[in-house]
PyMOL CGO cylinders between C-alpha atoms (Angstrom):
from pymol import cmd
from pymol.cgo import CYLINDER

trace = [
    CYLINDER, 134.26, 96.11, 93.63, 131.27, 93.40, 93.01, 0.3, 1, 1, 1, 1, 1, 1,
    CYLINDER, 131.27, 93.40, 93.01, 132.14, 90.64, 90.92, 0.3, 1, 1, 1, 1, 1, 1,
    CYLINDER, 132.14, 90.64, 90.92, 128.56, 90.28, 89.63, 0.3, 1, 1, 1, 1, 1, 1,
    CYLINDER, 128.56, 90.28, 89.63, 126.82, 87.39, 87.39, 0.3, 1, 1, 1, 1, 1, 1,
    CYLINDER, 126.82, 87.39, 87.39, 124.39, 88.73, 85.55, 0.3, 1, 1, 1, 1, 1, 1,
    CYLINDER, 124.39, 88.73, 85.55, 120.68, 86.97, 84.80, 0.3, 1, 1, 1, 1, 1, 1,
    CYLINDER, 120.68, 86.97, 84.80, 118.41, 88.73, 81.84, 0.3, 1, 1, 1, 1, 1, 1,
    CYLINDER, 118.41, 88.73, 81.84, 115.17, 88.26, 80.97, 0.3, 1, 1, 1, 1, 1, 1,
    CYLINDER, 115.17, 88.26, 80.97, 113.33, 90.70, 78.34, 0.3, 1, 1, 1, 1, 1, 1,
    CYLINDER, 113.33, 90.70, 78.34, 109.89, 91.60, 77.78, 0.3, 1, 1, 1, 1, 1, 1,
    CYLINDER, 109.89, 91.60, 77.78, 107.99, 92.59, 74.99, 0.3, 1, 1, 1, 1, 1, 1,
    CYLINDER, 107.99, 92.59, 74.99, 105.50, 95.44, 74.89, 0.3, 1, 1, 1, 1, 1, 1,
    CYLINDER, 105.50, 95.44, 74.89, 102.36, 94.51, 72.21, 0.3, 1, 1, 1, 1, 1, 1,
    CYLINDER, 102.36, 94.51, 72.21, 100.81, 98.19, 73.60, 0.3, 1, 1, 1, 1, 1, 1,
    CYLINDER, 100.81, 98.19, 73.60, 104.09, 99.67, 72.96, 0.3, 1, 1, 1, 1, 1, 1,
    CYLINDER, 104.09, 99.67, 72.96, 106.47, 98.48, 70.51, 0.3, 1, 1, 1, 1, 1, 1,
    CYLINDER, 106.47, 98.48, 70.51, 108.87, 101.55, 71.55, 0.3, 1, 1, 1, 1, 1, 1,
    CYLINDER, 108.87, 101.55, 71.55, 108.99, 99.28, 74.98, 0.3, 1, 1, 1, 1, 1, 1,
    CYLINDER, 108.99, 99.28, 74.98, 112.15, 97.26, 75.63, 0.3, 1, 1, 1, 1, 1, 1,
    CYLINDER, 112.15, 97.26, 75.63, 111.98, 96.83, 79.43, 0.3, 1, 1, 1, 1, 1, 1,
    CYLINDER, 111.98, 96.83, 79.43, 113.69, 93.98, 81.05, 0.3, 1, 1, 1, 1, 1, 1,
    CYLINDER, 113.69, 93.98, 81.05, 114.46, 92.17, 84.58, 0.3, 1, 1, 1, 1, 1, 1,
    CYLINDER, 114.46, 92.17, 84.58, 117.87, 91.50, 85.99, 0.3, 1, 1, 1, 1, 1, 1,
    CYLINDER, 117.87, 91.50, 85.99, 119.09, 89.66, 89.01, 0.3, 1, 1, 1, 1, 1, 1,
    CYLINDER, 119.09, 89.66, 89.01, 122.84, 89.97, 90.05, 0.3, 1, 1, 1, 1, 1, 1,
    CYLINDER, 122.84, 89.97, 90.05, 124.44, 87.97, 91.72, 0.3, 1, 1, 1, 1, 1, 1,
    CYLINDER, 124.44, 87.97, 91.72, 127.81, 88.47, 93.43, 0.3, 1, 1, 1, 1, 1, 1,
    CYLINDER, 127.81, 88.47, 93.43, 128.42, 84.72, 94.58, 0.3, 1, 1, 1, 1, 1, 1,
    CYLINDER, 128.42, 84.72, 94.58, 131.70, 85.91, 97.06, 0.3, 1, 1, 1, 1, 1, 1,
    CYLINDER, 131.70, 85.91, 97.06, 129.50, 87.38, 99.35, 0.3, 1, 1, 1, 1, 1, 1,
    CYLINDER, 129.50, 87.38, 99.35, 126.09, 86.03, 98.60, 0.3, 1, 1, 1, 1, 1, 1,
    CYLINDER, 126.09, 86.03, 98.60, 124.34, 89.04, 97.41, 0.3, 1, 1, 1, 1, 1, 1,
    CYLINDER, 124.34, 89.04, 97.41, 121.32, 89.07, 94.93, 0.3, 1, 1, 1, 1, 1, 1,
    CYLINDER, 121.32, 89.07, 94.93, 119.71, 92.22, 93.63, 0.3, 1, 1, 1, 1, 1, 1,
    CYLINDER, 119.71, 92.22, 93.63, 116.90, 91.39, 91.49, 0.3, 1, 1, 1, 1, 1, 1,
    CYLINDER, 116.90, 91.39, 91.49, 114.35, 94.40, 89.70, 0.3, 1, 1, 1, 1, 1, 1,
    CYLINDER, 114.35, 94.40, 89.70, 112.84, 95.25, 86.58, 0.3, 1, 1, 1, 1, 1, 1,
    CYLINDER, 112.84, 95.25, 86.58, 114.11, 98.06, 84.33, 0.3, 1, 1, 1, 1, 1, 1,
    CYLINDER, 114.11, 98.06, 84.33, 112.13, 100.24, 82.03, 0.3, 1, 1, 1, 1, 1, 1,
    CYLINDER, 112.13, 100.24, 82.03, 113.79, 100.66, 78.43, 0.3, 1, 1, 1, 1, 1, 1,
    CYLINDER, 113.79, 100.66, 78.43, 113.22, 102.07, 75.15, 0.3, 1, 1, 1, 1, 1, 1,
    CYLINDER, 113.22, 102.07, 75.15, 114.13, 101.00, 72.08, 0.3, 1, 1, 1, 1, 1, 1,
    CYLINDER, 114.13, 101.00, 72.08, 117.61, 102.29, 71.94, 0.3, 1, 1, 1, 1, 1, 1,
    CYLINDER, 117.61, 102.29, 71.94, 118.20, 100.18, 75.12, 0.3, 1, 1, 1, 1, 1, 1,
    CYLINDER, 118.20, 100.18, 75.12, 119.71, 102.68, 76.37, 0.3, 1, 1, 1, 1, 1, 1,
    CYLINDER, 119.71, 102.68, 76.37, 119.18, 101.43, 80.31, 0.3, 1, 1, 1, 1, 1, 1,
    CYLINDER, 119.18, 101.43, 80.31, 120.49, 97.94, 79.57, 0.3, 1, 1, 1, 1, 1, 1,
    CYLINDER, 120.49, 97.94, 79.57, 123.53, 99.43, 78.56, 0.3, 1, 1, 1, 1, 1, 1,
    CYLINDER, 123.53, 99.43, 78.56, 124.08, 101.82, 81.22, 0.3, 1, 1, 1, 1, 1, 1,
    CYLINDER, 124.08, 101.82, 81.22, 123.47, 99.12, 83.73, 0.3, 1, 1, 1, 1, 1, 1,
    CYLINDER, 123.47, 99.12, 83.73, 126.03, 96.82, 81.81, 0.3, 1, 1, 1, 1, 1, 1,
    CYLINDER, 126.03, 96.82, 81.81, 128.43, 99.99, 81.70, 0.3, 1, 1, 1, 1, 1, 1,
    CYLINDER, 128.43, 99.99, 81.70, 127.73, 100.42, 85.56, 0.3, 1, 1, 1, 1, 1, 1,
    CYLINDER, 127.73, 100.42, 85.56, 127.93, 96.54, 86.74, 0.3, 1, 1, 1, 1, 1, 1,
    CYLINDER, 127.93, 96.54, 86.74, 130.18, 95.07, 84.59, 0.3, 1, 1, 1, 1, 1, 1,
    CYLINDER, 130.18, 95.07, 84.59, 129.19, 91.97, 84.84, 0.3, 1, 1, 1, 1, 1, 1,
    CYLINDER, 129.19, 91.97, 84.84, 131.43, 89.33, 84.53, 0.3, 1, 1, 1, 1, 1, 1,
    CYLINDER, 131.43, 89.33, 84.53, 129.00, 86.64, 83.29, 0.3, 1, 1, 1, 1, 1, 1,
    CYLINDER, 129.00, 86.64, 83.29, 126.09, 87.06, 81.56, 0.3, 1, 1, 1, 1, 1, 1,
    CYLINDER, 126.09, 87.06, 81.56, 123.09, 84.45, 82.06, 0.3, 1, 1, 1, 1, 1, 1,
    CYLINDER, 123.09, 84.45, 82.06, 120.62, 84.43, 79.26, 0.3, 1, 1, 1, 1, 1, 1,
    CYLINDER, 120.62, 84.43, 79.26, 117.72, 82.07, 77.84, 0.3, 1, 1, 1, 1, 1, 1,
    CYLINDER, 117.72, 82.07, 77.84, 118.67, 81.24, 74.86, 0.3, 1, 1, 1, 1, 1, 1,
    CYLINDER, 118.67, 81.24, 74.86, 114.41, 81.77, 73.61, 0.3, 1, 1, 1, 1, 1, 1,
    CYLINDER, 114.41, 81.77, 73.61, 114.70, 85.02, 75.36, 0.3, 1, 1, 1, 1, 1, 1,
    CYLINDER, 114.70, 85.02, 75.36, 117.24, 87.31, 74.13, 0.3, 1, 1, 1, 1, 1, 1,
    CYLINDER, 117.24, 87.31, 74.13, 117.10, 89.34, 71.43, 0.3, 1, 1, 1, 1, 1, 1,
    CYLINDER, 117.10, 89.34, 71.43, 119.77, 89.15, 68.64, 0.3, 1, 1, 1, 1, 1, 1,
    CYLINDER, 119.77, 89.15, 68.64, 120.37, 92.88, 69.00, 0.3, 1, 1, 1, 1, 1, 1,
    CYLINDER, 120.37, 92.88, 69.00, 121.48, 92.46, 72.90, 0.3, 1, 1, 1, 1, 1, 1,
    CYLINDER, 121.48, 92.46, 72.90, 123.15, 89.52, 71.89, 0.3, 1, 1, 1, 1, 1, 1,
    CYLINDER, 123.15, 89.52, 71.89, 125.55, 91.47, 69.92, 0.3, 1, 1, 1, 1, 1, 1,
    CYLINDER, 125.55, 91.47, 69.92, 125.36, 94.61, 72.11, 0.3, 1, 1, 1, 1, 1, 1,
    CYLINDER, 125.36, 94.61, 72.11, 127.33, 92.01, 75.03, 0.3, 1, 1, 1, 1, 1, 1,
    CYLINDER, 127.33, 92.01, 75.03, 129.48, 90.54, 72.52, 0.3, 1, 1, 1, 1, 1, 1,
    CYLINDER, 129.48, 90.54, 72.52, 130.84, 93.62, 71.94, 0.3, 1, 1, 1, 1, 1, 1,
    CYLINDER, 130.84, 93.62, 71.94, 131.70, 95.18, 75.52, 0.3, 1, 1, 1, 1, 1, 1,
    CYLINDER, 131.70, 95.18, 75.52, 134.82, 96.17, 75.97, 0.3, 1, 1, 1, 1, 1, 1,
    CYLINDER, 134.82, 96.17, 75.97, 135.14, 93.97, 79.14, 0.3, 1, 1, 1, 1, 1, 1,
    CYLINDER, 135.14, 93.97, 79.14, 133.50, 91.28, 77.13, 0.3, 1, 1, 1, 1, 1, 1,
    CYLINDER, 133.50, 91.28, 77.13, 131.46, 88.90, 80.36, 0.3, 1, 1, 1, 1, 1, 1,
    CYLINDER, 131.46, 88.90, 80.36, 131.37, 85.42, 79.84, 0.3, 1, 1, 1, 1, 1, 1,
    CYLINDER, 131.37, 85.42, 79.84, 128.15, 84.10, 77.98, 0.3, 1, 1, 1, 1, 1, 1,
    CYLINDER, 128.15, 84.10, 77.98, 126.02, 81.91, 79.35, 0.3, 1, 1, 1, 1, 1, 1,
    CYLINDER, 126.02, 81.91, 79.35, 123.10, 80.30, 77.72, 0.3, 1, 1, 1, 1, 1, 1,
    CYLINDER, 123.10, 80.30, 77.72, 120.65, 78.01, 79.66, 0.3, 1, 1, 1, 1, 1, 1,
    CYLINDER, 120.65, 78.01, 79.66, 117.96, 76.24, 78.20, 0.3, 1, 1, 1, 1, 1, 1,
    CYLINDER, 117.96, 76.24, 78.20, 116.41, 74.28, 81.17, 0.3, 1, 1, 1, 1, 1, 1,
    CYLINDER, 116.41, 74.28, 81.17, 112.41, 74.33, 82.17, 0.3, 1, 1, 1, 1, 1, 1,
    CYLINDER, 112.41, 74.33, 82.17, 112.53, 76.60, 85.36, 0.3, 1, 1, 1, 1, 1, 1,
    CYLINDER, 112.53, 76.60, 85.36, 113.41, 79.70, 83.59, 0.3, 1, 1, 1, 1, 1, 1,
    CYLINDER, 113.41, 79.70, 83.59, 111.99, 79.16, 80.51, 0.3, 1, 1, 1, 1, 1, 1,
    CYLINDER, 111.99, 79.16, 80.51, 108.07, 80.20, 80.90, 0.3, 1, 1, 1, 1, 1, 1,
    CYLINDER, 108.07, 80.20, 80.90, 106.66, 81.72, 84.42, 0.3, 1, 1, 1, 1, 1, 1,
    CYLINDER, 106.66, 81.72, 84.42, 105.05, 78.83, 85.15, 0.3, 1, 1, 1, 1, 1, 1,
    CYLINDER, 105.05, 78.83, 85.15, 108.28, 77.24, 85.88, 0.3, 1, 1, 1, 1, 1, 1,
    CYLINDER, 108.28, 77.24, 85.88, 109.86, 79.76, 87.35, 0.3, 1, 1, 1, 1, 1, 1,
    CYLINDER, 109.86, 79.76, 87.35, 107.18, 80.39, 89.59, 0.3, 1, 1, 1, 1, 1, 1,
    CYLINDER, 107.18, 80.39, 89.59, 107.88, 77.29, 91.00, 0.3, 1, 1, 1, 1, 1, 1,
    CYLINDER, 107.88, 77.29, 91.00, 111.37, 77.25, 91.16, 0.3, 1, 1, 1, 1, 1, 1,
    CYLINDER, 111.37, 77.25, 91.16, 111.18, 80.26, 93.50, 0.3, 1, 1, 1, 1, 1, 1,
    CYLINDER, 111.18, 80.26, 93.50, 108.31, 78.32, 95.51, 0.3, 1, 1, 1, 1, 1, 1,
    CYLINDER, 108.31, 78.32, 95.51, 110.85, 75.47, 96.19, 0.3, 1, 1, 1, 1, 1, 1,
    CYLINDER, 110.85, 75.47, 96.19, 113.41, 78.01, 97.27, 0.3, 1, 1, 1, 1, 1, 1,
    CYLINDER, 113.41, 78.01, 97.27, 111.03, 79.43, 99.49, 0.3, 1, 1, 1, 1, 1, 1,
    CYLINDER, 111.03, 79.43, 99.49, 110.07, 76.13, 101.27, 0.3, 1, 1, 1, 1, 1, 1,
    CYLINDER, 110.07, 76.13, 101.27, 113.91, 75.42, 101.87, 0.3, 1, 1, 1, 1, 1, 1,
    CYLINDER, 113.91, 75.42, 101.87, 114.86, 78.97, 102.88, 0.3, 1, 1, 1, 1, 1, 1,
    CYLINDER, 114.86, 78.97, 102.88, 111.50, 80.90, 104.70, 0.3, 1, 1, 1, 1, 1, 1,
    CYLINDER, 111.50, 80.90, 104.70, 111.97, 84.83, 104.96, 0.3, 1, 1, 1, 1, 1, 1,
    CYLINDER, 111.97, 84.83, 104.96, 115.07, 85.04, 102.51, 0.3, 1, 1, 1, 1, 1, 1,
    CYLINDER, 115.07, 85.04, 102.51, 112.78, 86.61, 99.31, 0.3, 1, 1, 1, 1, 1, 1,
    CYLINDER, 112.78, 86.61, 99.31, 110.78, 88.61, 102.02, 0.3, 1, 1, 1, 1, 1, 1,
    CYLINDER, 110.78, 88.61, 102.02, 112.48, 91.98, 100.81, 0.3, 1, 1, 1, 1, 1, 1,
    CYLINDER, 112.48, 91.98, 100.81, 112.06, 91.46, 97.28, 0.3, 1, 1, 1, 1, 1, 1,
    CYLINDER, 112.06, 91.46, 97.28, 108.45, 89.84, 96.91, 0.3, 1, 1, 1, 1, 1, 1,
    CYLINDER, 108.45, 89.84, 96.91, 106.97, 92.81, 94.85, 0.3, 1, 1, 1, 1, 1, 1,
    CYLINDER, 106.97, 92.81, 94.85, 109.47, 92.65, 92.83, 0.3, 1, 1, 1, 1, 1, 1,
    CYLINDER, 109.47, 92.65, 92.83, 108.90, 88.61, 92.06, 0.3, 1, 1, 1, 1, 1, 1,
    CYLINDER, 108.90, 88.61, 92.06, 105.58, 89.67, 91.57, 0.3, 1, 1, 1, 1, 1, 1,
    CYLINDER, 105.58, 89.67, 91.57, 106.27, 90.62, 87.99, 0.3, 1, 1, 1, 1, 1, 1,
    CYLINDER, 106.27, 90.62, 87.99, 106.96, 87.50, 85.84, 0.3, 1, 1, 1, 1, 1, 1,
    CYLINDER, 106.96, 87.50, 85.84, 110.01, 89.22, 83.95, 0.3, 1, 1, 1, 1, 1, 1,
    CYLINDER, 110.01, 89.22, 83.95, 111.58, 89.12, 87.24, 0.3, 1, 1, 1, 1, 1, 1,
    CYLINDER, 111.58, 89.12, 87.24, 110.83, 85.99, 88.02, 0.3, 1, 1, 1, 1, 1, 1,
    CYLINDER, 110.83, 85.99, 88.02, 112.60, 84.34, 85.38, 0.3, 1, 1, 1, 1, 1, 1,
    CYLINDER, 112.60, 84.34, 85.38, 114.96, 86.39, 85.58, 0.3, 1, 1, 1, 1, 1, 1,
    CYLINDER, 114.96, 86.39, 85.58, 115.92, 85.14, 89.94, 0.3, 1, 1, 1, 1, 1, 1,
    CYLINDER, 115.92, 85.14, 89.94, 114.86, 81.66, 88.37, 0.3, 1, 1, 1, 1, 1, 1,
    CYLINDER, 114.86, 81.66, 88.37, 117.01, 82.07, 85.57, 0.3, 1, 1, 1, 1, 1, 1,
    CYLINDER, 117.01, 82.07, 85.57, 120.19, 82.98, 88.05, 0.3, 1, 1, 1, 1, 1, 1,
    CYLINDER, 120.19, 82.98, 88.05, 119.02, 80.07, 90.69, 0.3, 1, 1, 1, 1, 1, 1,
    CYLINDER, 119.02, 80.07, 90.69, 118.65, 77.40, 87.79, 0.3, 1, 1, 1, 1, 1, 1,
    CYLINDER, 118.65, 77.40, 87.79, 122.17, 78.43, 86.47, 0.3, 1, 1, 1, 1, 1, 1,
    CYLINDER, 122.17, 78.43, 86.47, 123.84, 78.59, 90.28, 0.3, 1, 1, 1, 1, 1, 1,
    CYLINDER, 123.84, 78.59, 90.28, 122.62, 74.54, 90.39, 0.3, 1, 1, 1, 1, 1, 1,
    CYLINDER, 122.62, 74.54, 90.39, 123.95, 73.89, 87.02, 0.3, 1, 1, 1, 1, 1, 1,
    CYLINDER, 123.95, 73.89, 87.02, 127.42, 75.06, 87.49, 0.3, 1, 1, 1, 1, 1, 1,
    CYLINDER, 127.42, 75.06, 87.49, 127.16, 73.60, 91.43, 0.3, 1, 1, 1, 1, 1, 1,
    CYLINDER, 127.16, 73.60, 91.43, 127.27, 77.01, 93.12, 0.3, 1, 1, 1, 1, 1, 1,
    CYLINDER, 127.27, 77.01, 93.12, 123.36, 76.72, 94.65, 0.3, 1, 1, 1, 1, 1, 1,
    CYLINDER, 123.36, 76.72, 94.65, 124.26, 75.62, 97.63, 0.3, 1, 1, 1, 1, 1, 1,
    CYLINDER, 124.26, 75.62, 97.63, 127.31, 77.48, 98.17, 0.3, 1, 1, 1, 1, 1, 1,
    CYLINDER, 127.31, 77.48, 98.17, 125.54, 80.51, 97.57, 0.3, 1, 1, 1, 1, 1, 1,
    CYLINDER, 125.54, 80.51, 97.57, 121.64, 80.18, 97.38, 0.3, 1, 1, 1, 1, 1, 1,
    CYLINDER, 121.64, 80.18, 97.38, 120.82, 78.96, 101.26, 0.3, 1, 1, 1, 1, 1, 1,
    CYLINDER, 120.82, 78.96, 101.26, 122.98, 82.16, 102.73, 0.3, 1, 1, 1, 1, 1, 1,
    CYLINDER, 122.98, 82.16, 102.73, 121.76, 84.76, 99.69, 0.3, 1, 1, 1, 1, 1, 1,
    CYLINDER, 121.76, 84.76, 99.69, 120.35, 88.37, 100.55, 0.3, 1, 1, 1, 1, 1, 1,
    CYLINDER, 120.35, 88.37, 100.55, 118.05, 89.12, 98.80, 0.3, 1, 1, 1, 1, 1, 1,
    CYLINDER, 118.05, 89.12, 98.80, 117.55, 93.60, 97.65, 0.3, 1, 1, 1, 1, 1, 1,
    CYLINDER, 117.55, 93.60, 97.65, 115.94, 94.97, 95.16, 0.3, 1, 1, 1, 1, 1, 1,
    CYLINDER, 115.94, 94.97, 95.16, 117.47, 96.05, 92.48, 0.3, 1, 1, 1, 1, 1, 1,
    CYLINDER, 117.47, 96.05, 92.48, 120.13, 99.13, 93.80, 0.3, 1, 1, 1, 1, 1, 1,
    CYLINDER, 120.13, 99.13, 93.80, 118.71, 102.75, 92.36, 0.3, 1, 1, 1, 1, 1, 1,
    CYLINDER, 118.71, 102.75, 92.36, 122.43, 102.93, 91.25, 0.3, 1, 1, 1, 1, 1, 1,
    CYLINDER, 122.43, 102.93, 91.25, 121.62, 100.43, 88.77, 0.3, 1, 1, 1, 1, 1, 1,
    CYLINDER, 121.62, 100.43, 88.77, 118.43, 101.59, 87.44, 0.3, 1, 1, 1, 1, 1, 1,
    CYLINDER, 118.43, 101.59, 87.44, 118.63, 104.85, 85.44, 0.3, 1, 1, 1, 1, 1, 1,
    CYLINDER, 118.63, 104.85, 85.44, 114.81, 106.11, 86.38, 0.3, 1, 1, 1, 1, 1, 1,
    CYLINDER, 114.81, 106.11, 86.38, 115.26, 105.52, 90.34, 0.3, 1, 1, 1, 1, 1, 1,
    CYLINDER, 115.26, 105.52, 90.34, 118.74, 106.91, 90.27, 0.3, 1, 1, 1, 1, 1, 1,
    CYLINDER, 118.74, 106.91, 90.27, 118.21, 110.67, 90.51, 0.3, 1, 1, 1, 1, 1, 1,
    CYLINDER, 118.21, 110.67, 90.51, 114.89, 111.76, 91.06, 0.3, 1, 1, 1, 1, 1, 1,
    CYLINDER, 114.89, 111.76, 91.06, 115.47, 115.35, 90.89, 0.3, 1, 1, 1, 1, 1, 1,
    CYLINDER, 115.47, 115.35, 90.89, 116.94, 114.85, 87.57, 0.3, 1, 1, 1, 1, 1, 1,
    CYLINDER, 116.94, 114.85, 87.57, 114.74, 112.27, 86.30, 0.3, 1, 1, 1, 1, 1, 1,
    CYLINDER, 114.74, 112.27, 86.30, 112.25, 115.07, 84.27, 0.3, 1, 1, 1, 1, 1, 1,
    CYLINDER, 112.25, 115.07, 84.27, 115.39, 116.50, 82.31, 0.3, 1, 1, 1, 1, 1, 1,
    CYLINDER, 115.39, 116.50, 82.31, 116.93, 113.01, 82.33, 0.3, 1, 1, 1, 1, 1, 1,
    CYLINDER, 116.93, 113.01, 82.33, 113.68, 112.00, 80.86, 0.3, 1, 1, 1, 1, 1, 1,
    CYLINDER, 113.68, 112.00, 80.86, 113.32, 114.68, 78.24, 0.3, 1, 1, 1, 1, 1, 1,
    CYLINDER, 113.32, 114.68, 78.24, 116.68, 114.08, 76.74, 0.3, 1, 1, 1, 1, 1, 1,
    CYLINDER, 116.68, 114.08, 76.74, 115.99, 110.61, 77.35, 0.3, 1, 1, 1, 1, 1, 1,
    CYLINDER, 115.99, 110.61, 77.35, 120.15, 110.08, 77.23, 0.3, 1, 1, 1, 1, 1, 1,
    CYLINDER, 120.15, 110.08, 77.23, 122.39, 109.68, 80.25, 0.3, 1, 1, 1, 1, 1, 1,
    CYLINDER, 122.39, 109.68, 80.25, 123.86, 112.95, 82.14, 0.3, 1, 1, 1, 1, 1, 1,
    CYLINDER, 123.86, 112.95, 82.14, 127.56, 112.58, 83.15, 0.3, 1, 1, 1, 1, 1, 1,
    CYLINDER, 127.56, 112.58, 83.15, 128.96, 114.65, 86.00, 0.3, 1, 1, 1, 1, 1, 1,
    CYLINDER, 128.96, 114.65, 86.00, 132.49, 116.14, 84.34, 0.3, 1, 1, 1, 1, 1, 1,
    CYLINDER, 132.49, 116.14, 84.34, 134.07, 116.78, 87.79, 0.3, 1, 1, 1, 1, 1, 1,
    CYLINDER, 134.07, 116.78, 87.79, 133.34, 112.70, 89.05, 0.3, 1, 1, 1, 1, 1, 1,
    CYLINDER, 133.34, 112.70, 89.05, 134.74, 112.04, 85.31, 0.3, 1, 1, 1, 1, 1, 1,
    CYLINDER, 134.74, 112.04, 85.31, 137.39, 114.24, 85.44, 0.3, 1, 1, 1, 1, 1, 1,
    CYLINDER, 137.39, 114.24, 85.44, 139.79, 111.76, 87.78, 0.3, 1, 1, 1, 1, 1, 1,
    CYLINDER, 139.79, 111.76, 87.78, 137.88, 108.41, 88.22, 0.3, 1, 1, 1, 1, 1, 1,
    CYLINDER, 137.88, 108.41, 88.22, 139.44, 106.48, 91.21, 0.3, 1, 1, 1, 1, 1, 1,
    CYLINDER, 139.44, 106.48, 91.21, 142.34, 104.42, 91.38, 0.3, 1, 1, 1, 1, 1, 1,
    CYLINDER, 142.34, 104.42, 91.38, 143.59, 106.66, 88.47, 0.3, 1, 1, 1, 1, 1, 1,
    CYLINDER, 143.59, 106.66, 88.47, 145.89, 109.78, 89.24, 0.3, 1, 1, 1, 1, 1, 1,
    CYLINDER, 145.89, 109.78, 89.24, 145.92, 112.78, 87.01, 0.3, 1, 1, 1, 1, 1, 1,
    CYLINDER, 145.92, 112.78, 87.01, 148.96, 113.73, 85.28, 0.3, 1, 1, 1, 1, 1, 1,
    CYLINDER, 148.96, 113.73, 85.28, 150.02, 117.59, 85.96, 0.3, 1, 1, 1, 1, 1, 1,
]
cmd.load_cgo(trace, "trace")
């Protein structure tokens, strides 16, 4: 499986205070994949921890101004506990900056953000990419990975309300995850004992 790196960004709701949605871009810097989207939540954050339970990422990049205590904790206490990663530089820090972060990035690499420009359209997720490009420079994996990225939306795998759409209305209701027993029931690369 994907060895993904994790960049969060969260938003805040004044219209809704029940609102906890937040952007994510992954990154799996082997083969230069980046899926970046926004994800509706709730206050029980219930979708940021089914998409940590689903990715396990094994870095997590955060601003440090941007994440709130509760998730902070939430990711401390993972059982397959990622790597934490705090950044604190200008272009993920307000949307301003990001915005032109990803406007450099475009003028070096034309086309690559092509399939995901609605999705940079929202400012969450724009910090978010920024967030993940910003920290790929730091640690001096930009231009290993950066000039040869593919860029996807966000995989419906990873976001609970694209996932199954002819569940979503009792998914909804319940507003918890449903488990299928029978994909549970043996999980691969483990046998069942007779």
């Amino acid at each position: 499986g994907a060895m993904f790196m994790a960049s969060l960004h969260f938003q805040e709701s004044a219209a809704d205070p029940n609102r906890r949605d937040f952007a994510v871009c992954l990154v799996d810097c082997a083969t230069s994949q980046v899926q970046v989207g926004v994800v509706p939540d709730s206050a029980d954050r219930n979708a940021l921890r089914t998409l940590l339970a689903q990715v396990q990422p094994s870095e997590v990049v955060y601003s440090v101004a941007n994440i709130p205590p509760d998730v902070l904790g939430a990711v401390k206490r993972l059982p397959c506990r990622p790597q934490l990663s705090p950044i604190r530089e200008k272009g993920c820090s307000d949307a301003m900056n990001a915005k032109a972060t990803l406007s450099k990035y475009r003028l070096a690499h034309p086309d690559k953000l092509s399939e995901v420009e609605a999705t940079l359209a929202d400012d969450s997720a724009c910090l978010a990419a920024a967030g993940a490009m910003v920290y790929l420079d730091h640690v001096l994996l930009g231009q290993r990975v950066l000039p040869f990225a593919t860029w996807e939306p966000l995989a419906p795998m990873h976001n609970a309300l694209q996932a199954a759409p002819a569940q979503r209305p009792a998914a909804q209701a319940s507003g918890r995850l449903v488990l299928d027993a029978t994909a549970l029931a043996a999980p691969p690369g483990f046998e069942a004992l007779p």
